[in-house]
C-alpha positions as CSV (number, residue, x, y, z in Angstrom):
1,X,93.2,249.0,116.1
2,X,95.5,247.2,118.8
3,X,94.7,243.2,119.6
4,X,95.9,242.7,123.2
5,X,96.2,238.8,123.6
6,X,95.8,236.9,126.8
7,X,98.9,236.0,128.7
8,X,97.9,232.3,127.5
9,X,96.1,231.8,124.2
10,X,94.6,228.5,123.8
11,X,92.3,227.1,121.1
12,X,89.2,228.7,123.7
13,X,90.4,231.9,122.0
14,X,90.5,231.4,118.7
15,X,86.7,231.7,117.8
16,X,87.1,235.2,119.5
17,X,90.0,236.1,117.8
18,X,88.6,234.8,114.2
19,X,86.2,237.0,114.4
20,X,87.8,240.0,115.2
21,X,90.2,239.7,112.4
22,X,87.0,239.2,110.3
23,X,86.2,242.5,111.2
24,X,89.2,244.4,110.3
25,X,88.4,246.4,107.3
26,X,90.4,247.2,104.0
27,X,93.0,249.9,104.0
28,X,93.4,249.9,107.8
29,X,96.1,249.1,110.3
30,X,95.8,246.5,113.1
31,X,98.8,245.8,115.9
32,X,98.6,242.2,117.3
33,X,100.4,242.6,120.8
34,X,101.6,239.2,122.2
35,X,104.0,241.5,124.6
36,X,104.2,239.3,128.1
37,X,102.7,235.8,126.8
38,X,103.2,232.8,127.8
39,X,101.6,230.4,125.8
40,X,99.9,230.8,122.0
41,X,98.5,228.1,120.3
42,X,100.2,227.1,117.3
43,X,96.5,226.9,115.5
44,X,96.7,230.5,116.5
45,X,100.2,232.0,115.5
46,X,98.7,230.0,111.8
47,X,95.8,232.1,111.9
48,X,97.2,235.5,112.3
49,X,100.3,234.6,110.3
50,X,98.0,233.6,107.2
51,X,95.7,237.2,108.4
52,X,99.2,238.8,108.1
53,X,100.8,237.4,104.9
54,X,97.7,236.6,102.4
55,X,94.8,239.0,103.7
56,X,96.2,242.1,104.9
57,X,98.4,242.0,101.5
58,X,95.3,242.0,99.4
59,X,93.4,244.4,101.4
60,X,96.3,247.2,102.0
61,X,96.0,246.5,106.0
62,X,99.1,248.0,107.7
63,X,100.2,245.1,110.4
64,X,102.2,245.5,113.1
65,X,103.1,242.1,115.3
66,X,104.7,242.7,118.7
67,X,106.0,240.8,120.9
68,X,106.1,236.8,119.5
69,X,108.4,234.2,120.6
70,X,109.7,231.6,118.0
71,X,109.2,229.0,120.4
72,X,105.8,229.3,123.3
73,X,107.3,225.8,124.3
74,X,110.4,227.2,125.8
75,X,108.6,230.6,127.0
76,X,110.6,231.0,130.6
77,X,114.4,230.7,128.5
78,X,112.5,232.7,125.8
79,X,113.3,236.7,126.7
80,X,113.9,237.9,123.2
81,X,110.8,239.6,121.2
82,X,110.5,239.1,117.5
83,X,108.5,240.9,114.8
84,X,107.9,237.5,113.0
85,X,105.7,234.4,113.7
86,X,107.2,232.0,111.8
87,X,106.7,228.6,113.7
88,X,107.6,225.2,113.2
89,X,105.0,222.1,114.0
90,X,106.5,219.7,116.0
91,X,105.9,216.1,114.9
């Protein structure tokens, strides 16, 4: 299963997005593609990063992240891809 995300993810998206994750089944592979966004929610990036580190571990899912930018603030300077989505909260 491949998850294309909009160009700008926003907290509109994350129902949608929940619930497709809730429908990923055990022992199966999903690819999150963020290729060519601008903007992701950091509610968001928490979401899929707790989908990728705590669920998919328990349930054997195979996932593959493409394409997210350590920092959707500075997206235009931004040109580097990164397998990871660890994010930082800014206070």
């Amino acid at each position: 299963m491949v998850i294309k995300l909009a160009e700008e993810v926003s907290f509109l998206n994350k129902a949608a997005i929940k619930k497709t994750i809730k429908n990923i089944k055990p022992e199966s592979s999903v690819t999150f593609d963020a290729s060519k966004k601008s903007f992701i929610a950091v509610d968001v990036l928490d979401m899929i990063q707790e989908f990728a580190n705590v669920r998919a571990r328990e349930e054997n899912i195979d996932v593959k992240l493409i394409g997210f930018k350590t920092n959707y603030k500075e997206y235009a300077n931004d040109q580097h891809s990164h397998i990871t989505i660890t994010h930082r909260r800014a206070i």
